[in-house]
C-alpha positions, 0 to 999 in steps of 0.5 A: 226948137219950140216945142209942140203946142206951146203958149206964149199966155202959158201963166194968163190967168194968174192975178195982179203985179206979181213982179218984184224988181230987184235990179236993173234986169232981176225979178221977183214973179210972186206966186209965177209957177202955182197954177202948175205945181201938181203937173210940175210935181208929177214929172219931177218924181220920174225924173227923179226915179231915172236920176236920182238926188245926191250930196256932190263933192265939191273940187276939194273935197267937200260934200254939199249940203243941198242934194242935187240931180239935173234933166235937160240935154246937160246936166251940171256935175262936180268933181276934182277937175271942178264944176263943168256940164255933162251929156250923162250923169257920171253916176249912171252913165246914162243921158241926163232926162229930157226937160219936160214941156212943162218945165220949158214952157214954164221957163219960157214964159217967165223969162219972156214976161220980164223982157228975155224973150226966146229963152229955151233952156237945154239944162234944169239943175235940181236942188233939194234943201232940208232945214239947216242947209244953204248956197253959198254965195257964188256966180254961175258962169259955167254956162257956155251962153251968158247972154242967157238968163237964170230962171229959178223956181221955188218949191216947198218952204221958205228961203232967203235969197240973197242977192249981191254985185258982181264983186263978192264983197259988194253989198247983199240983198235979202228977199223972202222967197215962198213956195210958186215964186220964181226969180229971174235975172240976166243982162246986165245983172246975171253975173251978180253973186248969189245963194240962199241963207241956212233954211229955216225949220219949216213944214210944207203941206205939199213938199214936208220938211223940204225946198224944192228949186229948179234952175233953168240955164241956157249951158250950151 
């Protein structure tokens, strides 16, 4: 259901061609979530009191290096059955928090400006990456709905992504990613490979010595 009060012209006074294309159906929105850094700031510090980040263990046994929550109707968990979404955080048996407005419309609208229109997600995965950690390479196709886009939000310093084929071993792209940006991909593009390169040493004047990324998926 649309939430109350929702703008279609949610990101109306942003300036310019901020969109980059990195694939037939992949985008770069350049500087996209600015105008809502404070209020998505806000909420995500509540969120983050009720569900708190954490280094998730891998199926093998492995600790990630990106520390990790979630809000949303699901949440994405790990464990040594492997990688699946949950009603409620394993940690605390409670229901994962709800999404909020803002970050539904911000997801909404960033999808629909580059053609994937009526995405409403039900799950926001939340990473929180110092200096030194990564992704490494991998396809999300945990999700129940892959006709649905991925819509990633960058906050705080500065990160390669890295961008490939649907085979592993396909060739790589690599594209700066700063602080606002959002990148976009679906259709025909979102089963490709993808991750982040070991964050280089930085400092935010908002967010300190971290990376802030939200990941939107349509899971159920």
């Amino acid at each position: 259901m649309m939430p109350d009060n929702f703008s279609d012209d949610l990101f109306s006074k942003v300036n310019g061609d901020v969109r980059q294309s990195i694939g037939a159906q992949a985008y770069i929105l350049r500087g996209y979530a600015l105008p809502y850094v404070n209020s998505i700031l806000t909420v995500l510090s509540t969120i983050l009191i009720q569900a708190p980040l954490r280094h998730m263990m891998t199926p093998n046994g492995q600790k990630m290096s990106v520390a990790m929550s979630n809000c949303g109707s699901l949440g994405w968990t790990s464990s040594k059955k492997g990688y699946c979404y949950t009603q409620q955080d394993p940690e605390t048996g409670q229901d994962w928090p709800l999404l909020p407005k803002v970050f539904l419309k911000l997801a909404y609208n960033a999808a629909k400006s580059v053609g994937f229109s009526k995405f409403i997600p039900d799950a926001c995965l939340i990473n929180s990456y110092s200096p030194s950690t990564r992704l490494s390479l991998h396809q999300d196709r945990d999700e129940q709905d892959l006709s649905a886009p991925i819509v990633s939000v960058s906050l705080g310093i500065r990160a390669v992504f890295l961008f490939g084929g649907l085979k592993r071993k396909d060739s790589l792209q690599k594209f700066p990613i700063y602080h606002g940006d959002i990148v976009v991909w679906g259709g025909v593009d979102r089963l490709r490979y993808h991750g982040v390169l070991s964050i280089a040493e930085s400092d935010h004047p908002l967010l300190g010595k971290q990376r802030i990324n939200l990941t939107f998926r349509k899971a159920g």
